[in-house]
N, C-alpha and C positions, 0 to 999 in steps of 0.2 A: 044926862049924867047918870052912871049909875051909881048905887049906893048898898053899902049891905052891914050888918049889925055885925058890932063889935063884941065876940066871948075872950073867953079866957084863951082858948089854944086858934084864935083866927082873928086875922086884919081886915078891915077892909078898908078899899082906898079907890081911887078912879084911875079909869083907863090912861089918863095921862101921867098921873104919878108911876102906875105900872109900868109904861114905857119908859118913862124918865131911869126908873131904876136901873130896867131892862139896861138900856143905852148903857148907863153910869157901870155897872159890872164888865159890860164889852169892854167899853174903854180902859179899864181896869186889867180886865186880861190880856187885853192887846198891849197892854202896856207893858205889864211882868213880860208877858213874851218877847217884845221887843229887847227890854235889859237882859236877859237870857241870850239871845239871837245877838246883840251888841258885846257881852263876856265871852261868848263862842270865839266872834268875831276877832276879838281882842287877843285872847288866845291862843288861835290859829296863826295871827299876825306875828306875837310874841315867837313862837315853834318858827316859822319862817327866815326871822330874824336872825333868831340864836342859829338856826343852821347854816344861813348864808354868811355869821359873820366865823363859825364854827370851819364852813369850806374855805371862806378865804383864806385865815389865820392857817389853816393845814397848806394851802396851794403856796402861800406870802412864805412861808417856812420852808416851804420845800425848793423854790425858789430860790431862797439864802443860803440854803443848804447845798445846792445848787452850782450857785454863784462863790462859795467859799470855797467846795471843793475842789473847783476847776483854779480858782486861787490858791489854793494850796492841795494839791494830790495828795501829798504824805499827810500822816500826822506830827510832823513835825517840822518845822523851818529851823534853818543854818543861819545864824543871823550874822554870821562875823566867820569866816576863815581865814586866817592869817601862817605864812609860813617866815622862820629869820633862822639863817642861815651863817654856816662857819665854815672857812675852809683854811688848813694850811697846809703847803705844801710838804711834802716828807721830806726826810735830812739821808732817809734811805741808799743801799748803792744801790737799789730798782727804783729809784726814783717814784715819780709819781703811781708808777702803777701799784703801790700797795698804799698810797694816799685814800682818805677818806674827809667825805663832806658832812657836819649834820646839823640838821634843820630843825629848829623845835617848831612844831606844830601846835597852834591854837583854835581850836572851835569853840564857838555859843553857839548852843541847840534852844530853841526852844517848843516845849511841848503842843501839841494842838488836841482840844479834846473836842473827840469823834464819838466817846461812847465805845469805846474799845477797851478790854481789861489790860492788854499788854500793846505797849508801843517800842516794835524795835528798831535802832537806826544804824544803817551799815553805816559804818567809819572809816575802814581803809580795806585796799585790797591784799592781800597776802601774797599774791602771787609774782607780783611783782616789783612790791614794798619789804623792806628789811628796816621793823622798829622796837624801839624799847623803853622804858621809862615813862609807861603807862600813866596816867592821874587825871581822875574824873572828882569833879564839884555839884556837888548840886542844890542851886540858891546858896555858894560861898562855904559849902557846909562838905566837904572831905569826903569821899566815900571810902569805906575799910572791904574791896569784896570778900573777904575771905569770912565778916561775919553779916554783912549785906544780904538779905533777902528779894529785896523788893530793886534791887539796881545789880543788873549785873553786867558782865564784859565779859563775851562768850565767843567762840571763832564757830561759824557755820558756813560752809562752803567757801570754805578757804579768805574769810571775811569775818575781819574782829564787826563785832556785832553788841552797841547798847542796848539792853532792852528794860524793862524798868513796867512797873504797872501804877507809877504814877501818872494823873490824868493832865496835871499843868503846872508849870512851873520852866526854868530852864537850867542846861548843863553846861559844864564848863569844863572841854575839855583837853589832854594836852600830851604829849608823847613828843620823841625823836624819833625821826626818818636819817637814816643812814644811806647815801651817793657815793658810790663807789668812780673814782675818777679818773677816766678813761685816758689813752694815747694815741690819737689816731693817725699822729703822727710825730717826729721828732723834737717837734718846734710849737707843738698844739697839744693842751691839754683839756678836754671835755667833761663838762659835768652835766649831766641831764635828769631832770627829775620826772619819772612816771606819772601820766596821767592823775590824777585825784577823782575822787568821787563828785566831787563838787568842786563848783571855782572858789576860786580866792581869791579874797578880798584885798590884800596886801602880802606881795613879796620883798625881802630880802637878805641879801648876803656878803659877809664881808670875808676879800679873801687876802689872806699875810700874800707881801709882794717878795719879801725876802727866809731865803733860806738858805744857810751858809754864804754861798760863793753863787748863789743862783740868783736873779729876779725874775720877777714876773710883771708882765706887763698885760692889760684887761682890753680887750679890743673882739670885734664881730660879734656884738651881742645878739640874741636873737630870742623873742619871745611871744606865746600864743596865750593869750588873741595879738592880733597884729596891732590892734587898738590900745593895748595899753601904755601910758609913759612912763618910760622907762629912763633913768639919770644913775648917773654915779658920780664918788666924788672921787679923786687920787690923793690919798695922802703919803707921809714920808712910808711907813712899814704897810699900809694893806691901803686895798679899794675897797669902800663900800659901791654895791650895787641895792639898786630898790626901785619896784612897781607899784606905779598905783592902776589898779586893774578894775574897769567896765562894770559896772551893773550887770548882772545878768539872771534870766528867771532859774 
């Protein structure tokens, strides 16, 4: 064993306490560095984490975004088109040919937000439509265009045109279509109404049987899609006619 004097600035101990110590400081170091090496670990794992769940939630969104937009193309859905109809025959000596049909027209729009500052929606075509008596709502609430900023009704390429830079909500909207009613023959009179932008939800029209010394009587109906049902009723002065028309995207 050895042994050596103890001073002021020195220890002395034996070879096996020396080693002892020795050991005990390893162990000591190994130690902190393992918790260092274990918080790395931790860490790296944490950064892993948050990015895979950081990719997901990006790919899951886009995804949805995805899946919404092919659900709905526009920014906006038509949730209700309905058209109801008038007709009565003229008391005229041209008889029916200066006759006219008209149809008040009802839509609910509603908004879809895309992230877009302006969402505009074609409403009718001009070119082939003769209307009037404009009136838009939105959420129940009147629009005045003429001091309207933010809601307007504008005609671009020949196509009255809503456009509005609210992001969601819905409209309410409604106008007269004028049917000009045709003779295609002496005994037949024709009304037909131009394609719409959209289908409709519900048609109908009620037309006066009697004018003067004339009647009329309602027969060959014919209507597209071929799917929808279609009824009328006869009473003593007009016929109602009315569809209920197909689901369609």
């Amino acid at each position: 064993v050895a042994q050596a004097t103890m001073s002021s600035s020195s220890v002395t101990m034996t070879l096996q306490e020396f080693e002892h110590i020795f050991q005990e400081a390893k162990i000591q170091e190994a130690y902190r560095q393992n918790q260092k090496d274990i918080q790395r670990l931790v860490a790296d794992h944490k950064r892993t984490v948050d990015r895979l769940e950081e990719r997901y939630i990006d790919l899951h969104g886009k995804t949805q975004e995805q899946s919404f937009n092919k659900m709905f193309p526009t920014n906006f859905e038509i949730i209700h088109y309905e058209a109801e109809g008038y007709y009565k025959p003229s008391d005229s000596a041209e008889g029916d040919a200066q006759s006219i049909a008209e149809i008040s027209m009802k839509m609910k729009v509603r908004l879809l937000n895309k992230g877009v500052k302006w969402i505009t929606i074609p409403l009718v075509d001009t070119t082939s439509t003769v209307t009037s008596n404009w009136a838009v709502s939105f959420e129940d609430q009147p629009i005045d265009f003429v001091t309207s900023s933010d809601i307007l009704l504008i005609l671009r390429n020949q196509t009255y045109v809503l456009a509005t830079n609210h992001t969601d909500g819905w409209f309410q909207v409604s106008y007269t279509q004028f049917l000009q009613v045709t003779k295609p023959s002496k005994a037949l009179n024709e009304i037909s109404m131009s394609p719409s932008l959209y289908p409709l939800s519900k048609f109908s029209i009620q037309i006066d049987k009697a004018s003067r010394d004339n009647y009329y009587d309602v027969g060959n109906l014919s209507l597209d899609p071929p799917s929808a049902i279609l009824k009328w009723t006869n009473e003593e002065n007009y016929t109602n006619i009315s569809a209920i028309l197909p689901t369609t995207q």
